[in-house]
N, C-alpha and C positions, 0 to 999 in steps of 0.2 A: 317297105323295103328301105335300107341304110344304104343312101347313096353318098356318103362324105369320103373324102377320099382317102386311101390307104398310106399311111404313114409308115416311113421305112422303121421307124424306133416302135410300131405296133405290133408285137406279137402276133402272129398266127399258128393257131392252136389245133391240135389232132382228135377226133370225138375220145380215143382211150384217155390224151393228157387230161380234158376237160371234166370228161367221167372221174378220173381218177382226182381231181381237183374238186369237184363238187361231192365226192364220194354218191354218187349214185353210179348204177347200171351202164352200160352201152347200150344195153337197149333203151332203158327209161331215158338214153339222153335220145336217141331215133327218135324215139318217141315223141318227145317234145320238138324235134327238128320237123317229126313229118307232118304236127299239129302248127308248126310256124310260131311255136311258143316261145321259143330260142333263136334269136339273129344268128346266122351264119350267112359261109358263104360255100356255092359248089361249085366246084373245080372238075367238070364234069363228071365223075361218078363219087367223087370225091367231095367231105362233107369239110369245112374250115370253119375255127370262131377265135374272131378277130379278138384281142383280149380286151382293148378299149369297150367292146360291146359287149363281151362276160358280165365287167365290173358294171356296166350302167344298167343290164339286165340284172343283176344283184343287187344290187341297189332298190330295183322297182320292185321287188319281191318282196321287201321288210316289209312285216305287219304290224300295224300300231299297238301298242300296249291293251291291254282292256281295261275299262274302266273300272273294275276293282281292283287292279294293281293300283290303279293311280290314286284310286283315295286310300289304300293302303300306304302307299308311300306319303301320303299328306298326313296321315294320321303318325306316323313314325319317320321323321325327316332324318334324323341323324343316324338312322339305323347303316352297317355298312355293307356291301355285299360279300365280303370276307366273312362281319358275323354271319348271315343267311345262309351260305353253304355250310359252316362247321356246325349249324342247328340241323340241318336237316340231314 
C-alpha cells in the first residue's frame, strides 16, 4: 500500500480518464484494481489513481528488449528507426 502523502500539485485521476489514458476497458482497468495490480485510492465506493502513481506504475511495466533485437541492433548500429518503419 502507498502511504507517501498527497500532494496538492498531484493529480487525481477518474477510472474512465485513466481507461481512456491507457486505452484499455473500464473493466480491464476493475480488473486490474480488484487484482491490486494498479495503485489507487478508494473514496468509499469510489475508485481514485493518483497520477504520480500511474506514471511509476508505467514505468514498472516496460519489458526489456529481447535478445535478438539486441544483437540485431549490434549487428547494424547505424541503421535509423525512421529507415525501419518505411521498410516494413
Amino acid at each position: 500500500m502507498n502511504t507517501e502523502p498527497l500532494l496538492l500539485d498531484d493529480h487525481i485521476l477518474t477510472v474512465p480518464q485513466v481507461s481512456k489514458y491507457l486505452q484499455i476497458s473500464r473493466s480491464k482497468l476493475y480488473y486490474l484494481v480488484s487484482r491490486k495490480q494498479l495503485p489507487h485510492l478508494k473514496l468509499g465506493r469510489n475508485i481514485r489513481i493518483r497520477q504520480s502513481d500511474l506514471m511509476r506504475w508505467l514505468n514498472l511495466q516496460v519489458e526489456p528488449a529481447s535478445q535478438i533485437f539486441a544483437v540485431r541492433k549490434t549487428l547494424i548500429p547505424n541503421i535509423s528507426f525512421a529507415f525501419i518503419m518505411q521498410a516494413g
